[in-house]
PyMOL Python script that loads the backbone (N, CA, C, O; Angstrom):
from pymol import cmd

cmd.read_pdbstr("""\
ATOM      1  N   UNK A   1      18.253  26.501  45.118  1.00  0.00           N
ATOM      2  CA  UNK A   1      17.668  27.261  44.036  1.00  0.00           C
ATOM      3  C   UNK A   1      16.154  27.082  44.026  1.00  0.00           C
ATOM      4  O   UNK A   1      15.608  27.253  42.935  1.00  0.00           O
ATOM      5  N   UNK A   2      15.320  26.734  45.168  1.00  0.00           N
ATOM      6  CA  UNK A   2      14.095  26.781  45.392  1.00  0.00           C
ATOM      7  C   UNK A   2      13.236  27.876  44.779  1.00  0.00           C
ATOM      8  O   UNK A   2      12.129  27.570  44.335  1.00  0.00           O
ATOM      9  N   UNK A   3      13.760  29.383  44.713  1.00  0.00           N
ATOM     10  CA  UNK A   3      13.007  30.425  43.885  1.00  0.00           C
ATOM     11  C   UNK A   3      13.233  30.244  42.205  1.00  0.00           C
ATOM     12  O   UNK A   3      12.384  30.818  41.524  1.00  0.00           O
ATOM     13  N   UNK A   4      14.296  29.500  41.471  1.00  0.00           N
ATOM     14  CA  UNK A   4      14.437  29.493  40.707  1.00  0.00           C
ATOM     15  C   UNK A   4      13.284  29.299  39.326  1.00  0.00           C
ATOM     16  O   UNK A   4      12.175  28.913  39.699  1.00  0.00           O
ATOM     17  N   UNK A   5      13.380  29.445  38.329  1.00  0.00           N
ATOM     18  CA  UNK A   5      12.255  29.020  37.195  1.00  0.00           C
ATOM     19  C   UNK A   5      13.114  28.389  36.499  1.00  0.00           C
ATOM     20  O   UNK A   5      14.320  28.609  36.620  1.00  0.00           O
ATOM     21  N   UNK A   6      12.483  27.268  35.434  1.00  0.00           N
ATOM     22  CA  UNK A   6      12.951  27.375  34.017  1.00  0.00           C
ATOM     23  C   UNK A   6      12.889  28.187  33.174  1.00  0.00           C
ATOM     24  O   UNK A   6      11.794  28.543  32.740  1.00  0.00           O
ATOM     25  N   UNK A   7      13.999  28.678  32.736  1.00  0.00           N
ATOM     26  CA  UNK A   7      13.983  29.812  31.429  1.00  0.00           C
ATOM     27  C   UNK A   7      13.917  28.738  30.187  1.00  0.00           C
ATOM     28  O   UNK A   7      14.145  27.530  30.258  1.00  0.00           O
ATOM     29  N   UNK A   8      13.449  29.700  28.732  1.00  0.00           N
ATOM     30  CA  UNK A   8      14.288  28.770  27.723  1.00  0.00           C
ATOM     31  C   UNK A   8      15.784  29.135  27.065  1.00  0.00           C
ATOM     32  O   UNK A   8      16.593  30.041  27.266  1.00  0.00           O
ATOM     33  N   UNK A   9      15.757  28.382  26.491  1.00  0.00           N
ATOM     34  CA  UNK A   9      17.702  28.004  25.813  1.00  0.00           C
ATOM     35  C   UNK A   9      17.448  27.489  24.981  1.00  0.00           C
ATOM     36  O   UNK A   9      16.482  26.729  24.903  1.00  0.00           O
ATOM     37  N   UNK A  10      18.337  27.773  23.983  1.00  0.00           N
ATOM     38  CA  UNK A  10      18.227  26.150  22.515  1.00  0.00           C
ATOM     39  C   UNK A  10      19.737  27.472  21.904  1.00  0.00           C
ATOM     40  O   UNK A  10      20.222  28.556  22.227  1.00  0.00           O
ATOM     41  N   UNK A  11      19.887  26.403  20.897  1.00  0.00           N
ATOM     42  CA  UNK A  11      21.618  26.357  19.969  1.00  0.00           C
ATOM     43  C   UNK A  11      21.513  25.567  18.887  1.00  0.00           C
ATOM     44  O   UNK A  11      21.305  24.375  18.661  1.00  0.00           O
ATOM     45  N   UNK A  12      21.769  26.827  18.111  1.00  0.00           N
ATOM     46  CA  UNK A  12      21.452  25.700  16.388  1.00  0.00           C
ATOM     47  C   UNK A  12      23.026  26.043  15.604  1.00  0.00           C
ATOM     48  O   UNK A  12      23.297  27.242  15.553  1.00  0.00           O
ATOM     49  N   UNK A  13      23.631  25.478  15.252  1.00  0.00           N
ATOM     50  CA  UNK A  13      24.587  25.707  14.393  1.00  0.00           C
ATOM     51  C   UNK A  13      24.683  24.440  13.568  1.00  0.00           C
ATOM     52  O   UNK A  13      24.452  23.301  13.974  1.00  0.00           O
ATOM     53  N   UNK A  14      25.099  24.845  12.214  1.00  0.00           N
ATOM     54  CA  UNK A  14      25.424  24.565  10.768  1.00  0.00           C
ATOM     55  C   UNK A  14      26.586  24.345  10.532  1.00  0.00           C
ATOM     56  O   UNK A  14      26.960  25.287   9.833  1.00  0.00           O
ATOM     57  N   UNK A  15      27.371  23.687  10.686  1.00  0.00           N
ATOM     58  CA  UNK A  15      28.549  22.708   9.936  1.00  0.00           C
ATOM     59  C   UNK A  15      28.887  22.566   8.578  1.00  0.00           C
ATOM     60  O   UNK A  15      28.836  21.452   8.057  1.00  0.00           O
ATOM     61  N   UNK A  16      29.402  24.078   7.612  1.00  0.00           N
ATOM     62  CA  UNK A  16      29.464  24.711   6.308  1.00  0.00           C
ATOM     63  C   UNK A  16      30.293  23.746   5.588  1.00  0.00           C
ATOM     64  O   UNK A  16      30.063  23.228   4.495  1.00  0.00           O
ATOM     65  N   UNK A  17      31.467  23.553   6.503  1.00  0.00           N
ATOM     66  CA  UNK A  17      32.325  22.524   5.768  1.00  0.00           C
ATOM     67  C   UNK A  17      33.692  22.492   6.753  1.00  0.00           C
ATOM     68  O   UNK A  17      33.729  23.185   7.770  1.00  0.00           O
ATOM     69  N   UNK A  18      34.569  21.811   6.441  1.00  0.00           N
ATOM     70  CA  UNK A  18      35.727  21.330   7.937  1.00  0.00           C
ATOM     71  C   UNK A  18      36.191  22.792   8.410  1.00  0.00           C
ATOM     72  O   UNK A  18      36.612  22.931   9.559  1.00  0.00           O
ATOM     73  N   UNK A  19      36.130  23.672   7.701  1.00  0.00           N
ATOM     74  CA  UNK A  19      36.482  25.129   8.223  1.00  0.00           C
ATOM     75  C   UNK A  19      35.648  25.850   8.633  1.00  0.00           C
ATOM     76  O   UNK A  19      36.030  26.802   9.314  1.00  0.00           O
ATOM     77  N   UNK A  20      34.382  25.697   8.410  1.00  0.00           N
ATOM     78  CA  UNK A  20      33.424  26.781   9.130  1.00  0.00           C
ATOM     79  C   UNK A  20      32.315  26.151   9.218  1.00  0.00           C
ATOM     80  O   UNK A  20      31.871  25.262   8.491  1.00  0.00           O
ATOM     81  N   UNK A  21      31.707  26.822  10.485  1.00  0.00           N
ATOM     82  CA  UNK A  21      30.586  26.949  11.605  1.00  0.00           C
ATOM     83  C   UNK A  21      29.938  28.322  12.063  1.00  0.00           C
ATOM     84  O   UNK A  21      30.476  29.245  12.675  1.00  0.00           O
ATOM     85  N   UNK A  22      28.411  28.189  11.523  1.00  0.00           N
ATOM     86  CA  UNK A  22      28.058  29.434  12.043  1.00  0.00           C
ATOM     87  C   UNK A  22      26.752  28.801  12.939  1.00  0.00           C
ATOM     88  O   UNK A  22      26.004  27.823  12.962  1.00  0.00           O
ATOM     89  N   UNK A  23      26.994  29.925  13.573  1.00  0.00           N
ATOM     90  CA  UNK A  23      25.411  29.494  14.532  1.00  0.00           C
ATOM     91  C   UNK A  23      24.527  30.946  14.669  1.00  0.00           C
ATOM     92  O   UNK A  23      24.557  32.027  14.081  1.00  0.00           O
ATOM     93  N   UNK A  24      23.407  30.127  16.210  1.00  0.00           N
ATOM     94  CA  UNK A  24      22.397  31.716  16.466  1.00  0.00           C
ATOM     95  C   UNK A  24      22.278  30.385  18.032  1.00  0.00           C
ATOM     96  O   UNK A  24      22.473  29.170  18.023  1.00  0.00           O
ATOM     97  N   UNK A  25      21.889  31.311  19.172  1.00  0.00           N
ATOM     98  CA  UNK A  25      21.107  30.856  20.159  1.00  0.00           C
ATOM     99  C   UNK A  25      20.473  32.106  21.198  1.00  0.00           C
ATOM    100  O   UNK A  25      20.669  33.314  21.331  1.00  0.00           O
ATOM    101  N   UNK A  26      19.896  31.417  21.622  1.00  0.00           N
ATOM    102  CA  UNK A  26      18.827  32.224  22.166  1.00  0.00           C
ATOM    103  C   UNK A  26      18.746  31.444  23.863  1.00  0.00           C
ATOM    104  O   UNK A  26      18.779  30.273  24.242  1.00  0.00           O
ATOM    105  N   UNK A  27      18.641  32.609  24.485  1.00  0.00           N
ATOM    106  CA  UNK A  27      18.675  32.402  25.687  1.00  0.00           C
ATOM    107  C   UNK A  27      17.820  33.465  26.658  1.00  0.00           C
ATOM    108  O   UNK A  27      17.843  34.685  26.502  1.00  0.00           O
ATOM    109  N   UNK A  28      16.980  32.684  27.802  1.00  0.00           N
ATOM    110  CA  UNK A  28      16.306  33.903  28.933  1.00  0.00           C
ATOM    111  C   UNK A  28      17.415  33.409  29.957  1.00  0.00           C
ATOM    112  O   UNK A  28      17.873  32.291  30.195  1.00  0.00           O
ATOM    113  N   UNK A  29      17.676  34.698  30.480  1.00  0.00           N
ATOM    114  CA  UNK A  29      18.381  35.113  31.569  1.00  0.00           C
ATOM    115  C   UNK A  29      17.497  35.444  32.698  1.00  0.00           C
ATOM    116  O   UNK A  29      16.619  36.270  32.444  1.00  0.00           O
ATOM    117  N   UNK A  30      17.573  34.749  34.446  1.00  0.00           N
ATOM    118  CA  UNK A  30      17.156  36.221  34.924  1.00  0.00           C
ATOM    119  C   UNK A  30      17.005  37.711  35.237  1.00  0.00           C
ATOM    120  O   UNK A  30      18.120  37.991  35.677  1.00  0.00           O
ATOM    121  N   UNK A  31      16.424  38.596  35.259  1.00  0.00           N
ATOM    122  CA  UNK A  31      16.482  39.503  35.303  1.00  0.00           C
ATOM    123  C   UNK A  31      16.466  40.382  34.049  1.00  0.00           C
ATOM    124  O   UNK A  31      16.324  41.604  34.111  1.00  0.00           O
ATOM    125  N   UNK A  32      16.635  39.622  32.779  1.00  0.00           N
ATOM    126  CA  UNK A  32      16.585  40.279  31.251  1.00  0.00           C
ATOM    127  C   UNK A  32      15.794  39.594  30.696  1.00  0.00           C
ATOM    128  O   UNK A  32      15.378  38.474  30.996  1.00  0.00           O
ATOM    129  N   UNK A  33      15.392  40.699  29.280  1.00  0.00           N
ATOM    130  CA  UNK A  33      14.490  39.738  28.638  1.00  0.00           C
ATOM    131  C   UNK A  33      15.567  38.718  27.758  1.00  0.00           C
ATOM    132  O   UNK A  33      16.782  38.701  27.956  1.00  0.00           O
ATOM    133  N   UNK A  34      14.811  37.832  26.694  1.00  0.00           N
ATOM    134  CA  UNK A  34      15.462  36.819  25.909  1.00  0.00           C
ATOM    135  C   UNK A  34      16.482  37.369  25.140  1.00  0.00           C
ATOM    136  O   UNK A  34      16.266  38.254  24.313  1.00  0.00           O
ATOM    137  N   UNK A  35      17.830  36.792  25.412  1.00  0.00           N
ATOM    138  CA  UNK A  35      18.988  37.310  24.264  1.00  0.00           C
ATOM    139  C   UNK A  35      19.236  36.562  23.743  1.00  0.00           C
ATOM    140  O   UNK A  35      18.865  35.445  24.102  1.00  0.00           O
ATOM    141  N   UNK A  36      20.021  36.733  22.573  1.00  0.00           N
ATOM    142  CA  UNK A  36      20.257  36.633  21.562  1.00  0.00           C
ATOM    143  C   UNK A  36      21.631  36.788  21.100  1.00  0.00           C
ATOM    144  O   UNK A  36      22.284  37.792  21.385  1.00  0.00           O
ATOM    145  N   UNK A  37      22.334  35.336  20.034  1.00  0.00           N
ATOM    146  CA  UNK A  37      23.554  35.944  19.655  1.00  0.00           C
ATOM    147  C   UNK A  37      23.826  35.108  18.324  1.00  0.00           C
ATOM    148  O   UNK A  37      23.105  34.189  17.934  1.00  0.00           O
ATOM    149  N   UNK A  38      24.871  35.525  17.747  1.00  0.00           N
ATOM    150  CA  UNK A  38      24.708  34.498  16.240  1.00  0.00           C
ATOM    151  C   UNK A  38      26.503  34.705  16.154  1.00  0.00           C
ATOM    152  O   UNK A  38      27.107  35.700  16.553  1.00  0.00           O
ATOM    153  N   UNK A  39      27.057  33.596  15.587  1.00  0.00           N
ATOM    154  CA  UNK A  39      28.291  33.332  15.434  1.00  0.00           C
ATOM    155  C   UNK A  39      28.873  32.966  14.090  1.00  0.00           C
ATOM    156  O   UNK A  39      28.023  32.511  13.326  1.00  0.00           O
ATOM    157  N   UNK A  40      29.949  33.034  13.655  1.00  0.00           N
ATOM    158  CA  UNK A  40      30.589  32.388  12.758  1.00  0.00           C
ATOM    159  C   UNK A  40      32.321  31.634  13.049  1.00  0.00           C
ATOM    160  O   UNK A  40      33.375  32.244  12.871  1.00  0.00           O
ATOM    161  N   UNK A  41      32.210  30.424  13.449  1.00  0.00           N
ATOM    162  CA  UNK A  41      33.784  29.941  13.714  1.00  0.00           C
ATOM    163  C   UNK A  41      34.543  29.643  12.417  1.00  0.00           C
ATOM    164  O   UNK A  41      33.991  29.035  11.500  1.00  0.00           O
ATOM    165  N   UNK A  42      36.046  30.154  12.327  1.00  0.00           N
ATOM    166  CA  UNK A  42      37.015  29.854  11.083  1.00  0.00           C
ATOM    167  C   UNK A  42      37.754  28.618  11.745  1.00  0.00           C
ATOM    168  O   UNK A  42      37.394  28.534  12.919  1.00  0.00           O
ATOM    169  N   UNK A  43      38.452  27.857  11.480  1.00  0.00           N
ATOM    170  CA  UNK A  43      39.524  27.147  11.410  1.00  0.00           C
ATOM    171  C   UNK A  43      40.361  27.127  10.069  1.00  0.00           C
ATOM    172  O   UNK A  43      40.077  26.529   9.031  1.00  0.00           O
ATOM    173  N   UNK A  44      41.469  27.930  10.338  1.00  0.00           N
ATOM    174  CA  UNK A  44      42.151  28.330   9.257  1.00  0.00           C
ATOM    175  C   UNK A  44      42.513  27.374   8.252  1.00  0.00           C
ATOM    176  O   UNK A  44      42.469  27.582   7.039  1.00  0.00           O
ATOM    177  N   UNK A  45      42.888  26.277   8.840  1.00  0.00           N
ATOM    178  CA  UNK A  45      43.983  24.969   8.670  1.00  0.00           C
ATOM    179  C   UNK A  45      43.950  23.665   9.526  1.00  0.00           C
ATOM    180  O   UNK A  45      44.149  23.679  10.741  1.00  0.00           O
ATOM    181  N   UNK A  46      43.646  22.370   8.701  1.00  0.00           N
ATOM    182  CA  UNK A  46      43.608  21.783   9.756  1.00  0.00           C
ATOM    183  C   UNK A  46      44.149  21.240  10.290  1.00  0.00           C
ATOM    184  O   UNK A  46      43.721  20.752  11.336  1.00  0.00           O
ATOM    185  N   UNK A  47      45.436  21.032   9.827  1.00  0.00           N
ATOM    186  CA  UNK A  47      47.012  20.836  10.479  1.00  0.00           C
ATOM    187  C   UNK A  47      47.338  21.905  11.543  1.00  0.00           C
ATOM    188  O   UNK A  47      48.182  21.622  12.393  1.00  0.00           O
ATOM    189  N   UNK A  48      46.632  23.317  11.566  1.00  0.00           N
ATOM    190  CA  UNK A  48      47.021  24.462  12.727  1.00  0.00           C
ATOM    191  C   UNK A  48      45.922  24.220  13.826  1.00  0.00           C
ATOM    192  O   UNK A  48      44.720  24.022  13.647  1.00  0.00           O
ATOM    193  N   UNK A  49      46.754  24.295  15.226  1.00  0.00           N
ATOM    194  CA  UNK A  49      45.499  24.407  16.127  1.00  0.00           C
ATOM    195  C   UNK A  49      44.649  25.497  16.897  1.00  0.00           C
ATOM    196  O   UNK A  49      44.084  25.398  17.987  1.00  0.00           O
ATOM    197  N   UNK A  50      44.720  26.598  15.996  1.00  0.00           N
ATOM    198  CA  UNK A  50      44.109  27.873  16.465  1.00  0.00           C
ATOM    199  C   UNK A  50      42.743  27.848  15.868  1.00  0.00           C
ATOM    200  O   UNK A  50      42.782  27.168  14.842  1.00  0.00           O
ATOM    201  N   UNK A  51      41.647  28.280  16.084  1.00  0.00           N
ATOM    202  CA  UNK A  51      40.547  28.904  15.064  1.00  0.00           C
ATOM    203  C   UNK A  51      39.913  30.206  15.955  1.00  0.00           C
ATOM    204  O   UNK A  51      39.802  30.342  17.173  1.00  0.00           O
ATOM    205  N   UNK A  52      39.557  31.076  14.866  1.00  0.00           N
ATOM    206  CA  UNK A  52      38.970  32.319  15.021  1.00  0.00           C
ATOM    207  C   UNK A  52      37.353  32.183  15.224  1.00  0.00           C
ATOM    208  O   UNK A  52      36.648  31.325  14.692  1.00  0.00           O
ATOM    209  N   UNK A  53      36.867  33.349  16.220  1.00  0.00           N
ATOM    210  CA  UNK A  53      35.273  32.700  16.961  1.00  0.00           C
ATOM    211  C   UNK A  53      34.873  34.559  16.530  1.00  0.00           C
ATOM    212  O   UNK A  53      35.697  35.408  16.870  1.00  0.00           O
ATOM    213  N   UNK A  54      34.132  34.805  16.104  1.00  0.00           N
ATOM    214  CA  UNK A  54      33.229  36.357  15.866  1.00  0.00           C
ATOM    215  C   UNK A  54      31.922  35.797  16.067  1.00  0.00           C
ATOM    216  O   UNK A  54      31.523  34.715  15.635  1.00  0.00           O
ATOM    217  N   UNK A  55      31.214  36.734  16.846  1.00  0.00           N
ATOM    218  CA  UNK A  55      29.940  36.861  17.588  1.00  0.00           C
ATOM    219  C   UNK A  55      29.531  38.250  17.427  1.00  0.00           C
ATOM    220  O   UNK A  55      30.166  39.293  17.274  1.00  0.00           O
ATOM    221  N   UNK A  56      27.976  37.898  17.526  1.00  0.00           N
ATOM    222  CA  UNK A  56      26.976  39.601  17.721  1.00  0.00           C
ATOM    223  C   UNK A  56      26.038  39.540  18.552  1.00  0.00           C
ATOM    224  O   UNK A  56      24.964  39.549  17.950  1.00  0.00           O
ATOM    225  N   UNK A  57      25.903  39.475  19.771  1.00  0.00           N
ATOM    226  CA  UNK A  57      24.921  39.163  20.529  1.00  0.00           C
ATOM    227  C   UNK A  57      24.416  40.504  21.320  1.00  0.00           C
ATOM    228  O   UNK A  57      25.059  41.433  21.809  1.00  0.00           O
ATOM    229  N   UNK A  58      22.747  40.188  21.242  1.00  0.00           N
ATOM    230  CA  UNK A  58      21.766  41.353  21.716  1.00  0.00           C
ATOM    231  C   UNK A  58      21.228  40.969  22.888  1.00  0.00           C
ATOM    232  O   UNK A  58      20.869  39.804  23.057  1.00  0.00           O
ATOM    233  N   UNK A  59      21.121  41.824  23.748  1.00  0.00           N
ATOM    234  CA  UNK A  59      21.316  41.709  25.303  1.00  0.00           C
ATOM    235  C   UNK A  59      20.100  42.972  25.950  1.00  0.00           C
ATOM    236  O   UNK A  59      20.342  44.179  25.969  1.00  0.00           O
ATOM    237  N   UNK A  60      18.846  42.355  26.422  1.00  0.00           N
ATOM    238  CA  UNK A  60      18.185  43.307  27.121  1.00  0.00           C
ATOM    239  C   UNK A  60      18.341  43.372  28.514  1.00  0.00           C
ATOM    240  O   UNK A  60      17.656  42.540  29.108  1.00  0.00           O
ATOM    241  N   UNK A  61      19.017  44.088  29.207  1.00  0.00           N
ATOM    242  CA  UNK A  61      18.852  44.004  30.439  1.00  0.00           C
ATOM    243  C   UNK A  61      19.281  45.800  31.011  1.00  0.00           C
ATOM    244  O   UNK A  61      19.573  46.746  30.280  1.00  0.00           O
ATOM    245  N   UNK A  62      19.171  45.781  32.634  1.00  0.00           N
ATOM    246  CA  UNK A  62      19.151  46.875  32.992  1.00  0.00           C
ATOM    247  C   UNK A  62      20.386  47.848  32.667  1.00  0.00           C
ATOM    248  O   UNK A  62      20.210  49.051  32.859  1.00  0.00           O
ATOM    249  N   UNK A  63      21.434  47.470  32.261  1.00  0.00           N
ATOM    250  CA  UNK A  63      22.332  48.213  31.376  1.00  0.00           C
ATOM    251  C   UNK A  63      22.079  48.660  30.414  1.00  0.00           C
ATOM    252  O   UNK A  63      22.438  49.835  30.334  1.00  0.00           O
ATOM    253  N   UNK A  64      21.559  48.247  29.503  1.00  0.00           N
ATOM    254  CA  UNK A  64      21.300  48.781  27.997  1.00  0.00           C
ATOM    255  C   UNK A  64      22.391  48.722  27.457  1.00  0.00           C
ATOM    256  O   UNK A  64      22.938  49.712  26.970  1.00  0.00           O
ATOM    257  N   UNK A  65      22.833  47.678  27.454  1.00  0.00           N
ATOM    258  CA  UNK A  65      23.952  47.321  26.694  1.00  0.00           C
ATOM    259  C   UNK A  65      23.425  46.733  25.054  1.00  0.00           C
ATOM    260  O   UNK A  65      24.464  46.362  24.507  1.00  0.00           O
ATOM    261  N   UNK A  66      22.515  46.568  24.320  1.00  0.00           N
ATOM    262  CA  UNK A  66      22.026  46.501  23.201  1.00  0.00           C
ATOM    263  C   UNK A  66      23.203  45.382  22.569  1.00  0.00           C
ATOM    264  O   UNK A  66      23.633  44.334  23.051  1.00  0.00           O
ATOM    265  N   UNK A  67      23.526  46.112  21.238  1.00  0.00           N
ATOM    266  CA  UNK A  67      24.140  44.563  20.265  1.00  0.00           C
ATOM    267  C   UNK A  67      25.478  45.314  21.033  1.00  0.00           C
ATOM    268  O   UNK A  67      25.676  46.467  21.415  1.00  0.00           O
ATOM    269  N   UNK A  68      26.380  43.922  21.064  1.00  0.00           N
ATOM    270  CA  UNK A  68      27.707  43.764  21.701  1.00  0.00           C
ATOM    271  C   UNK A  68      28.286  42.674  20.323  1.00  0.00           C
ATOM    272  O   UNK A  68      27.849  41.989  19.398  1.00  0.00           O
ATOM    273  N   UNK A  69      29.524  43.090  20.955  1.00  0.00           N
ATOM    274  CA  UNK A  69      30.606  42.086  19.817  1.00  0.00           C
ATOM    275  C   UNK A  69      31.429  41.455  20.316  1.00  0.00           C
ATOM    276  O   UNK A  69      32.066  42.183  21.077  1.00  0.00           O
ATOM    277  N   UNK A  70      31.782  40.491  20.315  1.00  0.00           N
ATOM    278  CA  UNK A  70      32.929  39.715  20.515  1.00  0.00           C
ATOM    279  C   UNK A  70      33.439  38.854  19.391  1.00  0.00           C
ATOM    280  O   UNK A  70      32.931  38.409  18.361  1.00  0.00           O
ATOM    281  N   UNK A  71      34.786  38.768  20.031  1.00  0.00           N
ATOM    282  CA  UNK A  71      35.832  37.702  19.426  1.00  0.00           C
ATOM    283  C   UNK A  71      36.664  37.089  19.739  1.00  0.00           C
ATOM    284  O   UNK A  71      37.152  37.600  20.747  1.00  0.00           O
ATOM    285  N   UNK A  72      37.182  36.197  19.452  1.00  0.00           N
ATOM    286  CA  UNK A  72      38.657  35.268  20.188  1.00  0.00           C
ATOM    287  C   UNK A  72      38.760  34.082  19.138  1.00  0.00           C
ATOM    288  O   UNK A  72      37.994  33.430  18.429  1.00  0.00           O
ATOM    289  N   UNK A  73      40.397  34.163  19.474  1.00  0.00           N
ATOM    290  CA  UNK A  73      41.357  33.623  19.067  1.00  0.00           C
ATOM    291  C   UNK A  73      41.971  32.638  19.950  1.00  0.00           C
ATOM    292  O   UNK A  73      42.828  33.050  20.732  1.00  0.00           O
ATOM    293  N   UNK A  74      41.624  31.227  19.945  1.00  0.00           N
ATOM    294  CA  UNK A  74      41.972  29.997  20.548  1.00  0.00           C
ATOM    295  C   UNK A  74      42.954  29.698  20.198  1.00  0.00           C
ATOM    296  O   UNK A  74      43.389  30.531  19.403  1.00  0.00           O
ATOM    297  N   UNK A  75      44.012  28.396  20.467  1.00  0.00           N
ATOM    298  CA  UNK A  75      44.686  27.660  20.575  1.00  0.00           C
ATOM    299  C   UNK A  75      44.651  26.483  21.530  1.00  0.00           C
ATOM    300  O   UNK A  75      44.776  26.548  22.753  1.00  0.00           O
ATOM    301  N   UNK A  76      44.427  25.184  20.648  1.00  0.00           N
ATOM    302  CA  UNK A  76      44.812  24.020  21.924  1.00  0.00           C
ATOM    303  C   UNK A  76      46.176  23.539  21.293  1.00  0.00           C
ATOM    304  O   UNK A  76      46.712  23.647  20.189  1.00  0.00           O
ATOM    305  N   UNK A  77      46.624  22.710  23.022  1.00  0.00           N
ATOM    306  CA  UNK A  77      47.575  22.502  22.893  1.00  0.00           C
ATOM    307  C   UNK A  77      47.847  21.220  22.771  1.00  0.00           C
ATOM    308  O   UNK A  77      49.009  20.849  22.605  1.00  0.00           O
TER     309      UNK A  77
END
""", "prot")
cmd.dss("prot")
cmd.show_as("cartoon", "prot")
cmd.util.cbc("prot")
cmd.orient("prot")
C-alpha cells in the first residue's frame, strides 16, 4: 500500500440507556469525498438476543448515490 494516504475517520456514539445507542461517523474514502452516517441501535429486551440497527448515511462518490438507508436485524447466538 505504498501509494496509499491517511484519510480521516472518527465514531462518536451516546449510550441513552441499556436499550439505546445512537451515533454519527464520518469517514474519507478513496476516491469520494468525506461520508457520512448517523445511527440509532434498539435492544428490545435484555433477556432477548436480537437488537434492531437503522442508519442514514451520505455518500459522495462517482455514483451519486446521495443519502442511503439501511437496516438490520441481528441475533447472537
Amino acid at each position: 500500500a505504498a501509494n496509499r494516504k491517511a484519510l480521516p475517520f472518527g465514531t462518536l456514539a451516546l449510550v441513552l440507556d441499556k436499550r439505546w445507542t445512537v451515533g454519527a461517523e464520518l469517514t474519507g474514502q478513496p476516491g469520494t469525498d468525506t461520508n457520512g452516517s448517523f445511527f440509532v441501535r434498539l435492544i428490545p429486551d435484555r433477556k432477548e438476543r436480537w437488537q434492531i440497527i437503522l442508519a442514514i448515511a451520505h455518500v459522495e462518490d462517482s455514483v451519486q448515490a446521495r443519502a442511503q438507508f439501511a437496516s438490520s436485524i441481528t441475533h447472537r447466538f
